[in-house]
N, C-alpha and C positions, 0 to 999 in steps of 0.2 A: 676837454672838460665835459662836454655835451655827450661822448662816447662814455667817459666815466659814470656818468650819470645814468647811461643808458643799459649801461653793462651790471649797473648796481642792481635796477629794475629786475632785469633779466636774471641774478642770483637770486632776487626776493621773492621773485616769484616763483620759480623751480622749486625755493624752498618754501613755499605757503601750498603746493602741489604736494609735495612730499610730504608736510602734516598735516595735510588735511586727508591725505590717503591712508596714511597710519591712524589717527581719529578714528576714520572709515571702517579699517580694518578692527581696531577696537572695539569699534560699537557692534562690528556684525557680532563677532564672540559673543556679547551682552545679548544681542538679540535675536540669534541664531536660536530657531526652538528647539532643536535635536540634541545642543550643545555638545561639549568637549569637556575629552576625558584624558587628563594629561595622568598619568602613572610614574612616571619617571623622569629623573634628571634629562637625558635623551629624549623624550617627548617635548619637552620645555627647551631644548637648541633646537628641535625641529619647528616647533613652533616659531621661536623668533627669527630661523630661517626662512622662513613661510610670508613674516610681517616684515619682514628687509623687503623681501620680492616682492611682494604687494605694493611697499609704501615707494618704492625705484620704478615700479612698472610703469607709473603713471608718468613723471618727468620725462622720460625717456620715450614713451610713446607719444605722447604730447611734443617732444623734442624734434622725433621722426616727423608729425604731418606739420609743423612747422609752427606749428599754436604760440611760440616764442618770440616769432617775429613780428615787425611790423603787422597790427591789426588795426590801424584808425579806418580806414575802409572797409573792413568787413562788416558786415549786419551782425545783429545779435545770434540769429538763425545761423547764420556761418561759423560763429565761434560758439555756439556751442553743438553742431553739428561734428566741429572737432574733439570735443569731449566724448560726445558719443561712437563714436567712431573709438580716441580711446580706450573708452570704456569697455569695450567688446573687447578688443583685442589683450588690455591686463585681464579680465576676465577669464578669459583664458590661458594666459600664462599664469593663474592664483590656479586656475584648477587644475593645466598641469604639472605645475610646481606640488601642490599639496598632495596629487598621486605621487611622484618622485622623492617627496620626502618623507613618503608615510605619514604624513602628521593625524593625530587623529580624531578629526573630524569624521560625520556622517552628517546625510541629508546635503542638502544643493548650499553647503556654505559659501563656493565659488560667488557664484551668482547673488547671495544676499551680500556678499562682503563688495563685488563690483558694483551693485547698486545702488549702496547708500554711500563708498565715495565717489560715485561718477554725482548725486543727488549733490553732496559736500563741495566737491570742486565745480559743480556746473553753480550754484549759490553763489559759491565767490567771481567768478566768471560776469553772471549778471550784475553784481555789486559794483565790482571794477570797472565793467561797461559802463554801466551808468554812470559813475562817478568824473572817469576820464571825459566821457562826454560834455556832462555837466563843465568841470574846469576849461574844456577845450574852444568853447561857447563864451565862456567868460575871458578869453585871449588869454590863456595860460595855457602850459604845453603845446608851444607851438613850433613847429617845424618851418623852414625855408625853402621855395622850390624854385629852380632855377627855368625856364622853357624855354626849348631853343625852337625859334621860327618867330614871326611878329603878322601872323599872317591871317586867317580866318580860323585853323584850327586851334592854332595857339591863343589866340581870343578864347576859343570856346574853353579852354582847358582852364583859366582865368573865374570863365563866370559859372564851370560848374565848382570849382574848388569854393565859390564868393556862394555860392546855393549850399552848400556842405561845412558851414562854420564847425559843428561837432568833428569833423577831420580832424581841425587845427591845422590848417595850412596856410603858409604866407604865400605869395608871389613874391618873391625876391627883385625879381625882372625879367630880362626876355633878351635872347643870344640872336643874330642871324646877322649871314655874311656880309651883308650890304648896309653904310651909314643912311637908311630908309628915315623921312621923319615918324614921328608917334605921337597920337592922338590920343590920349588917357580917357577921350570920351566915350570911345568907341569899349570900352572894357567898364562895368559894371566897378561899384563900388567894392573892395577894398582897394583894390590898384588904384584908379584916380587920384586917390589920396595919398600914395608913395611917395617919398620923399624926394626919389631918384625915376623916374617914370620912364626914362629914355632905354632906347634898346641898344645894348652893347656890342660890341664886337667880338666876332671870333677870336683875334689877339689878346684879346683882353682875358679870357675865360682864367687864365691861369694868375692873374692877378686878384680876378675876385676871388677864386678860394684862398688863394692867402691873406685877404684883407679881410674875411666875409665868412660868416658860419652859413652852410650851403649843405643841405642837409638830402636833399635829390634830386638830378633831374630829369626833365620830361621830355622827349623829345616830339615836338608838334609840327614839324614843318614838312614842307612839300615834299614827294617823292623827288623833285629834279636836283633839291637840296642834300642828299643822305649822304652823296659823297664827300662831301666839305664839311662834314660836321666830327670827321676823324680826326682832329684837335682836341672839342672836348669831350667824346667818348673817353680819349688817350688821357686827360687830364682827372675825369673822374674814375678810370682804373687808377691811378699813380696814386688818391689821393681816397681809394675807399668810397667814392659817393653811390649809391647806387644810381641804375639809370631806368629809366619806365620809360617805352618807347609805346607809341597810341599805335595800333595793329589797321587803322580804316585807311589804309595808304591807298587801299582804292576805293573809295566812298562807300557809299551802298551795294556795290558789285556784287560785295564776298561777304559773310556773315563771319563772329568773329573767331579767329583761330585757336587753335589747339596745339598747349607745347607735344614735341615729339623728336623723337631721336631719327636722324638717317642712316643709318650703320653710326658709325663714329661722329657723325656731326650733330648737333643740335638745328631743331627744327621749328617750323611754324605752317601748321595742318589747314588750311582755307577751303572747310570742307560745307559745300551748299545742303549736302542733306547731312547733317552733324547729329547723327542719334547716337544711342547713347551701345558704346559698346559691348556692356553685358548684356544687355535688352536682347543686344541683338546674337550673341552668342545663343542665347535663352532660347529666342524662336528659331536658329537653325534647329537646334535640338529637340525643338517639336515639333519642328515640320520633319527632322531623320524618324521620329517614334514614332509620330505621328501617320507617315503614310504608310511605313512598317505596318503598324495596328488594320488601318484600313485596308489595305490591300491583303490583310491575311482574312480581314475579314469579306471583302466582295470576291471573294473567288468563287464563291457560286453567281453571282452576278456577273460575271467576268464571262463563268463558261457557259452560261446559258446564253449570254450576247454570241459570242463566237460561234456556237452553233446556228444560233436564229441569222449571225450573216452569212455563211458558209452555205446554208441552206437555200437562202431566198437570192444571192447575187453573186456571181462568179467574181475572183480575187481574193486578196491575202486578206486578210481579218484586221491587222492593225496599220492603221495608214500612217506614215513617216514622212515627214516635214520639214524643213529648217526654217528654225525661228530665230528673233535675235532675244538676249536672255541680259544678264549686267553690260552697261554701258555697249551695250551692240555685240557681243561674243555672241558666238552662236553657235545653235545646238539642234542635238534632232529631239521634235519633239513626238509622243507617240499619240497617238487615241485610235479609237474605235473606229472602222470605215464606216461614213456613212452614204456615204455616195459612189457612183457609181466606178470602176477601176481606172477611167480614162478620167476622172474628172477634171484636173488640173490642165488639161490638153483642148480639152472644153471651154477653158474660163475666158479664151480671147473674144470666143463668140458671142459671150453673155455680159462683156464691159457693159452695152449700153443699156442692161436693166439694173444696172447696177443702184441699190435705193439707200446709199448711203453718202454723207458728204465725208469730202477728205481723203484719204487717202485710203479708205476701209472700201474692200469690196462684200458686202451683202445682200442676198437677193430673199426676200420674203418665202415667196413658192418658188426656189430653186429647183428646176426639172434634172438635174444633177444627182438630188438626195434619192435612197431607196427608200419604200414604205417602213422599212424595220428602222432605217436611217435618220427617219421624221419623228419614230416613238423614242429611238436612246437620245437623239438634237434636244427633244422638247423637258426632257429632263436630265441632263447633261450626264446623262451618263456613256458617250462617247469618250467622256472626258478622265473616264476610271485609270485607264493605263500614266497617264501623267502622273498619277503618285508615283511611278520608277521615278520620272524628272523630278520630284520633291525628292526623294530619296538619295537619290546621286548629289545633288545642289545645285539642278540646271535652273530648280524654281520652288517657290515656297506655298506653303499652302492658300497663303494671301498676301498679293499684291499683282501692279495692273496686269491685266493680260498678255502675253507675249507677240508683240507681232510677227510679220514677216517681211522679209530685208526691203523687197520691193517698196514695203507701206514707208518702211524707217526710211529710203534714200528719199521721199516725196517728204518728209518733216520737215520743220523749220526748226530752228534751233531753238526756241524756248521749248517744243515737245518733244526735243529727244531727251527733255530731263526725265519723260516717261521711262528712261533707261537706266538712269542711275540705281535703281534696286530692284534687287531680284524677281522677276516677274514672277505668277503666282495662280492658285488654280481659280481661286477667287476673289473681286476687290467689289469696290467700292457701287461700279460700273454695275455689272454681275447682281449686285441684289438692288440697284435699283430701278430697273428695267431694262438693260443688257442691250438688245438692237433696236428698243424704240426712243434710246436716246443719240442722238448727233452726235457726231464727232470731237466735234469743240467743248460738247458738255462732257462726253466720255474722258479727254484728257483734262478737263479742270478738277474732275471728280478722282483722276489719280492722281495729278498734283498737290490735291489738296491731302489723299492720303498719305503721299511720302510727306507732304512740309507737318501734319502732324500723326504721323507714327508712333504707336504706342504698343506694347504688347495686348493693352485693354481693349485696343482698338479692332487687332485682329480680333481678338476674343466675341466683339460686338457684329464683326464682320461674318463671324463662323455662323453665330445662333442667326443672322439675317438669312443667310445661303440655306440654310433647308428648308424652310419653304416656301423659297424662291423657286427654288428646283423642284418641290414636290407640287407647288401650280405650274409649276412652265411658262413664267411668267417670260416674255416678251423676245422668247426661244425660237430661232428658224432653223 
């Protein structure tokens, strides 16, 4: 009955979508300023061809991102995020529909005809919101949920549903394998007051649905529990329920997942730095043009270095490296020489000037550097050849600096998250005084910039860097 009921909903609304799309579509004609010029019987089927696909587009893509289903949890922001969303995408099928059918229209009718019913149906959207809310709060439309575990986070899933009346959610009761006693005081008012307060059995699961309207359940219990709960998972496939399982199976550890496919399996993504993945398609793509552009443009800076080192210090002009680059892969990295052709072979003898903490080796007035070596250090332009490494993908044009393997084995495991993205020619570090800050402050300063990453952020990152570089601020 409850399904009937539910299924009614679900037609009324696909069809209040579809007249209010057609509506839409009517009123743009009225208010279209360029207007239409129908000539003939055949302009007039093209036309009504034109208003079928318009007034369908919307159901159907609303249908696709899921707008149909269960939405007592969503925010307002989210359902009608889904509208818009939508609304672009019929937008574009009115406008390639109406080239295809010749109809004929002039002027941007697409676009006026998607915006006033994306306007039409996002109105009814907010109406509906409210409304259900309203009834939901007053203990009408309410659903049943079933949670299985009787333990701390099954409590929690209790008092956030008992915070969230506009949901409409009951506690039904509470599933786990052991006859545990239960303490109704321990859970926040509406459960207290249940009529049946006690926690049920595993065996039992397949009695309450048939005794019992049981509308979802939650699954809240311990990771040592997941294997014994294969009852009533099996019981709510057989019987339609859906199931919401809470994703903190390891507390605070892991931040929370992302559905995703494995080849053929379905998956659950437990990813610490979770940016967003156009974002980040976006910045490889401008860090590939990006050092494209630059590096066609410093080629007279490029050959004027090579000659000024060529000249003044015996050796190859570009000194090569291995650094480590994502999650510890490692790469050669290129720059400018600035120091002398043995340097590296030198470095054992100069550990104890070393004026840096941590695992970074820097020496202020390193006797190592050449004179020409001290003027490209001091404004980083040894650093011009690494746009090949942004070019290739060994690194981008921001984020933390790339170390080298020796620094990475002395880390401790909270600073190899320094690893997790693609190292970069500039961060955080870099424009805010580069070697006159410590260690510990350099990697909080790049933790802080991967935990918030934004494309704005490089953006903010870029305009600091030049003239940071053109004082030589805090450059050896």
């Amino acid at each position: 009955m409850l399904r009937d009921h539910a299924g009614r909903v679900f037609q009324a609304n696909i069809v209040l979508d579809a007249v209010l799309a057609a509506a839409g579509f009517v009123a743009a004609i009225s208010w279209s300023v360029t207007g239409l010029a129908v000539e003939s019987g055949e302009s007039a089927v093209r036309l009504v061809a034109l208003a079928f696909v318009g007034s369908m587009a919307w159901p159907i893509m609303l249908g696709r991102l899921g707008a149909y289903g269960s939405q007592r949890r969503a925010s307002l922001s989210q359902v009608l995020a889904l509208v818009g969303l939508a609304g672009a995408a019929a937008g574009a099928l009115i406008a390639a529909s109406e080239v295809a059918l010749r109809v004929p229209f002039v002027g941007h009718f697409a676009l006026i005809c998607s915006a006033t019913q994306m306007l039409a149906i996002g109105a009814s959207r907010i109406v509906l919101f409210a409304a259900l809310r309203m009834l939901r709060r007053q203990g009408r439309n309410t659903r049943n949920v079933l949670v299985v575990g009787s333990g701390p986070r099954a409590r929690r899933v209790s008092n956030v549903i008992d915070e969230h009346p506009e949901w409409g959610l009951r506690v039904f009761g509470f599933v786990d394998e052991g006859d545990f006693p239960f303490d109704p005081q321990l859970l926040k008012p509406p459960f207290a007051r249940l009529s049946n307060p006690r926690v049920h059995k595993m065996h039992e699961v397949a009695e309450l649905f048939r005794e019992n309207v049981i509308d979802e359940v939650v699954v809240a219990c311990p990771r040592s529990m997941l294997a014994a709960i294969a009852p009533v998972i099996a019981n709510c496939a057989a019987v339609g329920v859906p199931v919401t399982l809470l994703s903190d199976l390891f507390g605070d550890l892991l931040p929370p997942p992302r559905p995703m496919q494995f080849g053929p399996l379905p998956a659950l993504s437990f990813s610490v730095v979770n940016h967003s993945h156009a974002q980040a398609r976006i910045k490889r793509a401008i860090d590939a043009v990006g050092a494209a552009l630059l590096l066609a443009l410093l080629v007279p800076v490029l050959a004027a270095a090579a000659i000024a080192i060529r000249v003044t210090s015996p050796g190859p002009i570009l000194f090569r490296q291995q650094r480590c680059g994502l999650h510890g892969r490692r790469f050669t990295m290129l720059k400018l020489r600035t120091m002398v052709a043995d340097a590296e072979e030198c470095r054992s003898e100069l550990e104890r000037l070393n004026e840096m903490d941590g695992p970074v080796f820097k020496i202020r007035n390193d006797p190592r550097i050449t004179p020409i070596g001290r003027l490209l250090r001091r404004h980083s332009l040894d650093e011009i050849p690494q746009l090949w490494n942004v070019w290739r993908g060994d690194m981008s044009l921001v984020g933390p600096r790339p170390p080298i393997p020796d620094e990475v084995d002395q880390y401790q495991m909270l600073q190899r998250r320094r690893l997790s993205m693609r190292p970069g020619l500039t961060c955080l570090w870099q424009v805010a005084g580069r070697n006159q800050i410590g260690f510990e402050d350099w990697v909080r300063l790049d933790l802080e910039y991967i935990d918030n990453w934004s494309l704005a952020l490089d953006c903010q990152i870029l305009l600091r860097t030049l003239p940071a570089v053109l004082r030589g601020t805090g450059a050896s």
